[in-house]
C-alpha positions in Angstrom: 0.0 0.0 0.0 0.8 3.5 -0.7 2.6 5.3 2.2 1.6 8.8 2.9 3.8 11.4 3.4 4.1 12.8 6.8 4.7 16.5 6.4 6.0 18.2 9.6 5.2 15.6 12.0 8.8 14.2 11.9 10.4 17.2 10.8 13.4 18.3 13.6 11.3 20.9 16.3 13.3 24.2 17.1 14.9 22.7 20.4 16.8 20.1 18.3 17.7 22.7 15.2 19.6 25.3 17.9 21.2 22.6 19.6 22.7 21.2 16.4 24.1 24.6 15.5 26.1 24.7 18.7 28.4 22.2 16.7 31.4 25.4 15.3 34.9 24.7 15.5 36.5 25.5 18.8 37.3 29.5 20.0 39.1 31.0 22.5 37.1 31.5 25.4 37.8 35.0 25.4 36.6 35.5 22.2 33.3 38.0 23.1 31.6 37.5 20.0 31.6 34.1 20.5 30.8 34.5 23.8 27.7 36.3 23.0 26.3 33.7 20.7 26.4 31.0 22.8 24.6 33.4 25.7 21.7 33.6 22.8 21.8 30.1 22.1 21.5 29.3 25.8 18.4 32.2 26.0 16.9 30.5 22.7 17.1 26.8 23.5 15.4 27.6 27.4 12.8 29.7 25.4 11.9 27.1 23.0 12.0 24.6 25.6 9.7 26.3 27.6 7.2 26.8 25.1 7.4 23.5 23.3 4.6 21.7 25.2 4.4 18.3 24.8 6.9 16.3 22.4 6.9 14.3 19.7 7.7 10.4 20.7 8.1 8.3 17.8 8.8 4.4 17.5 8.7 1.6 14.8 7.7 -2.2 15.0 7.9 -4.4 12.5 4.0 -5.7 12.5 2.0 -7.3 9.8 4.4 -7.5 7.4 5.5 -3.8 7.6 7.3 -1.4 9.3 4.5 0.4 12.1 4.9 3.5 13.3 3.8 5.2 15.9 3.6 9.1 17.3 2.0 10.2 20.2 1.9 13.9 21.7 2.4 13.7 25.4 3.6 15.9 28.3 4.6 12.8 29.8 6.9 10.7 28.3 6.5 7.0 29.8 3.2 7.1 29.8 3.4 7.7 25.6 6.3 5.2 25.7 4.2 2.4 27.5 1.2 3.0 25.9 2.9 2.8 22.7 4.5 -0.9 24.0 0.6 -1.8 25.3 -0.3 -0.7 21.3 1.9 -3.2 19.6 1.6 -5.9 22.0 -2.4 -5.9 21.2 -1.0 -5.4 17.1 0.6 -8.5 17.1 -1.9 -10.3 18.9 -3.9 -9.3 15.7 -1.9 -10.7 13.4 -1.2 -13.9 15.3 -5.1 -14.3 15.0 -5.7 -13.8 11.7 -3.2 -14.8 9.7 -2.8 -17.7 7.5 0.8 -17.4 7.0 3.7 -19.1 9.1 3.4 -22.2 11.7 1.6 -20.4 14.8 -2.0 -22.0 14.9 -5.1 -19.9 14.9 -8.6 -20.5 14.1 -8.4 -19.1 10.8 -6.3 -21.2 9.8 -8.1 -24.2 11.4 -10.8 -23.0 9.9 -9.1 -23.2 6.7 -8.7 -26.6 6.9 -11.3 -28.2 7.8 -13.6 -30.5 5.3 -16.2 -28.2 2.8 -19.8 -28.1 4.5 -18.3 -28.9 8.1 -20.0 -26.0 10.4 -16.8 -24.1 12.6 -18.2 -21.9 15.5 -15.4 -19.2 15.0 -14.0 -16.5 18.3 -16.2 -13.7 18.7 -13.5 -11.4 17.4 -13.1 -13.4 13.9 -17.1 -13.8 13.4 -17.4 -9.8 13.9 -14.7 -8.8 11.4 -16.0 -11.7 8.6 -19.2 -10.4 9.3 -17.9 -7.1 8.4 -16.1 -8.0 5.5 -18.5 -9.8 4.0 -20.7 -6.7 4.3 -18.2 -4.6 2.5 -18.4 -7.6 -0.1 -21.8 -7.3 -1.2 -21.9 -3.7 -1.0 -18.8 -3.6 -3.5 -20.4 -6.0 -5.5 -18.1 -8.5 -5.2 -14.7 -6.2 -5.6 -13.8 -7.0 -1.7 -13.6 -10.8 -0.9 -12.3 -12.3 2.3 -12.4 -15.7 0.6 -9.2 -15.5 -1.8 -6.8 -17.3 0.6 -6.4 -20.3 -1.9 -5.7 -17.8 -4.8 -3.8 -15.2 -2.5 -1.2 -18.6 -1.2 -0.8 -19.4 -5.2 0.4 -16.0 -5.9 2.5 -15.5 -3.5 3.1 -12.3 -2.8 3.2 -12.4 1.3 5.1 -15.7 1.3 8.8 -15.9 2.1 9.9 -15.9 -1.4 8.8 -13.0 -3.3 7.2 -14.0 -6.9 8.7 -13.5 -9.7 6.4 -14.9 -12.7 2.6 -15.2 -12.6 1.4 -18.9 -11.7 0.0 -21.0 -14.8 -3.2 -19.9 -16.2 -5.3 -23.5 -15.2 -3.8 -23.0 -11.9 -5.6 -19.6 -11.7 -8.7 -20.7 -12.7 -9.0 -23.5 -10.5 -8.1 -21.2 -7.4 -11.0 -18.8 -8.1 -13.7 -19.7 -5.2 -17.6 -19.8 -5.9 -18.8 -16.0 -5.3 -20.9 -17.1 -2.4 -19.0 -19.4 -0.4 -18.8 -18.7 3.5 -22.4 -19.3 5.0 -23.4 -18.4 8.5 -25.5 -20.5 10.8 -25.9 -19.3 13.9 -22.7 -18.9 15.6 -21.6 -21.7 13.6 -19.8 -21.4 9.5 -19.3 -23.2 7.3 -17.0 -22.9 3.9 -19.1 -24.7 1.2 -16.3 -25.2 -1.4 -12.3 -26.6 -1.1 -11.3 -23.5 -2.9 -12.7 -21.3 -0.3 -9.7 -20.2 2.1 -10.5 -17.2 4.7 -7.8 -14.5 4.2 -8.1 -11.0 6.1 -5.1 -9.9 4.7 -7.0 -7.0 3.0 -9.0 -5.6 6.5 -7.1 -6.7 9.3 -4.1 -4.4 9.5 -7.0 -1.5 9.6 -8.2 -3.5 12.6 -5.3 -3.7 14.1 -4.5 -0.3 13.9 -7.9 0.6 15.5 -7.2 -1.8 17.9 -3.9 -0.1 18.7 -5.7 3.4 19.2 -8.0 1.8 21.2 -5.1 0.9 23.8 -3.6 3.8 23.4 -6.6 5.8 24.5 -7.1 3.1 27.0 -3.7 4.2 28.5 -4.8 8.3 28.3 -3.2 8.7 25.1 -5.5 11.6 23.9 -3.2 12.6 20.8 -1.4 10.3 18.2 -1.0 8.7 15.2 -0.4 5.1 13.8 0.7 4.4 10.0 0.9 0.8 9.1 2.3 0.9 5.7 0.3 3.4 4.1 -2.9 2.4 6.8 -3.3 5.4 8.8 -5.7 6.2 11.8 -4.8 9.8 14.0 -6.5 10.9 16.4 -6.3 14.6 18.2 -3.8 16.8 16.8 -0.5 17.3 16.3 0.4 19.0 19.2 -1.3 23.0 18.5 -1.4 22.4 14.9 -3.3 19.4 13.1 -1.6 16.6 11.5 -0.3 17.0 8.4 -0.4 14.1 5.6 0.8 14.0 1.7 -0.6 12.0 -0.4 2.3 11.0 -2.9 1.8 10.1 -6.8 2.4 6.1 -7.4 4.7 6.9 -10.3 6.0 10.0 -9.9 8.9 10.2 -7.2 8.5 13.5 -5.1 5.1 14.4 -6.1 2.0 15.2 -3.7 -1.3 14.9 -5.2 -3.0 16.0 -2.4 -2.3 17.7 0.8 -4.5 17.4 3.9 -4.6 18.8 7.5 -6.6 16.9 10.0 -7.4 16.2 13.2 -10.2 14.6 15.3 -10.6 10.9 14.9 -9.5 10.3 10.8 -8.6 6.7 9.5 -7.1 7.0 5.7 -5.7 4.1 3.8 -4.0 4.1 0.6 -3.8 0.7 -1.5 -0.8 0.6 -4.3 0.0 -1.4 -7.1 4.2 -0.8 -6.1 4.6 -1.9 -2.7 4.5 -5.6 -3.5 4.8 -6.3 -7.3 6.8 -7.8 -10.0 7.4 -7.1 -13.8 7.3 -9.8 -15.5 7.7 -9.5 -19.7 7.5 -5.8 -19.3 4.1 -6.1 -17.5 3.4 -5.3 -13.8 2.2 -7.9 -11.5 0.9 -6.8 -7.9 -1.1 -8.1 -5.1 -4.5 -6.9 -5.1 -5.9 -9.7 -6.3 -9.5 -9.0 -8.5 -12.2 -12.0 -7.2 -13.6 -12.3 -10.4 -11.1 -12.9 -12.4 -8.2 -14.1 -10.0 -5.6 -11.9 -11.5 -4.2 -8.4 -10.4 -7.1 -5.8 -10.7 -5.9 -3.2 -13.5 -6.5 0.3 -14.7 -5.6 1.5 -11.2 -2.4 2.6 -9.6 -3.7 3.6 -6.4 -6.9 4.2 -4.5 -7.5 6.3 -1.2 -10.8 6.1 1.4 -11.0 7.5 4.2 -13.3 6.2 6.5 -15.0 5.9 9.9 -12.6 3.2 11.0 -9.1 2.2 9.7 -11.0 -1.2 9.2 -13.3 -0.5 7.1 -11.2 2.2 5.2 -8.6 -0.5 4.5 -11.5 -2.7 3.0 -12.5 -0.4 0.8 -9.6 1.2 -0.5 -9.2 -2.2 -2.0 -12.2 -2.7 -3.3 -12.1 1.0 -5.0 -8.9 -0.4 -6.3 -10.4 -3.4 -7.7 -13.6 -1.5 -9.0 -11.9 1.1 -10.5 -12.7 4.8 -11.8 -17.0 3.5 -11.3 -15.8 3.0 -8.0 -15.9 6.8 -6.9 -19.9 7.1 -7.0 -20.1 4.8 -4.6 -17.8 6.0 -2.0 -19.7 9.3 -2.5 -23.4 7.5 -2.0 -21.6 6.5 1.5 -20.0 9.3 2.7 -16.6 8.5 2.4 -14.2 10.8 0.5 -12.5 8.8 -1.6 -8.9 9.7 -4.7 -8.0 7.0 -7.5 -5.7 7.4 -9.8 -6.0 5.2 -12.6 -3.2 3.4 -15.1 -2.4 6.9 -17.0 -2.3 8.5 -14.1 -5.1 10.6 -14.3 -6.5 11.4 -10.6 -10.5 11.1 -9.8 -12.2 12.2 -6.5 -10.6 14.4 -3.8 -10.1 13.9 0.1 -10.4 17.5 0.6 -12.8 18.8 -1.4 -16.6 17.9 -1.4 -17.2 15.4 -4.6 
């Protein structure tokens, strides 16, 4: 997924810019001049101090497949630096739950392989998100599917070994599940169809990121922000000013499509067809996956939502991504401000304008 840029809320604040200047080559003592400006830089670096409120603390975990970070705004520094800890402990026990990669059990994945038409009463916590997902599934008309495991394993593309050709075509066709294939009885499911493999790969890093800045108000965390690899929820502002974000052009290096100040409770997510691709015989090859026809969606480079929930703007991001351009209406008809560029690299929508 597309990363947005940060603007201002890593830049270096004034306490750390004066002391840095304090680095000149070494003067007599005597020297009044110099003297002098070290007396200002003393006067200036107490000033800013004073006034700087509460700082910036910053820190990374690799989660999910990508590199986490985290900022929170706090006058009290181990409070931010626990509740930041608390945060990516609860992350990880997201993505322990619901992945279907590696060796640690879960019940997805026991879910997974269980026999067609066997009924599975799934954790609370799993049944609510598939419920959710499927929602977003039948609202997109199919473009978001939480079924694709079988076709998402035969790609490859969050596996140990990165792809680097497209599986055979058979092989493709034979992976694409039935479009209704996960039924719900009770507190029981069942998958109806061997090619039917749960995969949350597409919604569950939103989760998890709304599950982080649940703890982290949990621990009085009242400002901060969490970007998962282009997943973004913030909440508050950035300390007097609000939070500043970028969103950058998939193809063109440097460039800001649009820029956004917010604050509140936001969750924005960007899905990209450059974060996890190959080119194979001058063609590009990426992981978002269309259901319908089991290959990479095209005429999109990158698609933006921003929703009421890093969840469900994560879902759809990638279903605007698989529906393409036709995709925008929709978002509109729900209330979610939503920017696509499509494969010439013409933007659509706006996240800051009304569309």
């Amino acid at each position: 997924m597309l990363k947005p840029l940060m603007q201002e809320s890593f830049i270096l604040n004034a306490e750390s810019q004066i002391m840095g200047s304090s680095a000149l080559p070494h003067q007599p003592d005597s020297d009044k001049n110099v003297a002098m400006f070290r007396f200002l830089v003393m006067a200036l670096f107490l000033f800013f101090t004073a006034c700087s409120g509460p700082a910036d603390v910053h820190e990374t975990r690799f989660i999910m497949g990508t590199l986490v970070e985290f900022t929170v705004i706090d006058d009290d520094r181990d409070r931010a630096e626990s509740a930041i800890a608390a945060a990516a402990v609860e992350m990880q026990r997201i993505e322990d739950a619901f992945t279907i990669y590696g060796d640690r059990p879960n019940a997805v994945k026991a879910f997974n392989t269980v026999a067609p038409d066997t009924p599975v009463e799934l954790p609370d916590e799993v049944s609510q998100l598939l419920i959710l997902a499927l929602k977003v599934k039948q609202q997109s008309g199919g473009a978001f599917d939480p079924a694709l495991g079988e076709l998402n394993l035969l790609w490859g593309f969050s596996g140990d070994d990165a792809p680097s050709s497209p599986p055979p075509v058979q092989a493709i066709e034979d992976a694409i599940p039935p479009a209704h294939c996960i039924e719900h009885q009770g507190r029981q499911w069942i998958r109806t169809d061997r090619r039917c493999l749960l995969d949350f790969g597409a919604i569950a890093k939103g989760y998890a990121i709304d599950r982080g800045i649940a703890v982290l108000r949990q621990h009085g965390i009242r400002n901060a922000l969490i970007n998962g690899g282009g997943d973004i929820r913030l909440i508050g502002s950035h300390g007097k000013r609000p939070w500043h974000i970028g969103i950058r052009h998939p193809r063109k290096k440097g460039e800001v499509i649009e820029r956004l100040d917010l604050q509140g409770d936001v969750s924005i997510v960007t899905s990209g067809d450059y974060e996890r691709f190959f080119m194979y015989q001058g063609k590009r090859y990426h992981h978002l996956i269309n259901p319908k026809t089991g290959w990479p969606a095209t005429k999109v480079q990158s698609a933006t939502v921003i929703a009421s929930s890093a969840t469900l703007a994560d879902a759809w991001s990638t279903a605007l991504f698989v529906q393409g351009v036709d995709g925008i209406k929709m978002q509109q008809e729900m209330n979610q401000k939503a920017l696509l560029v499509d494969d010439q690299g013409k933007v659509y929508g706006s996240l800051v304008k009304s569309q």
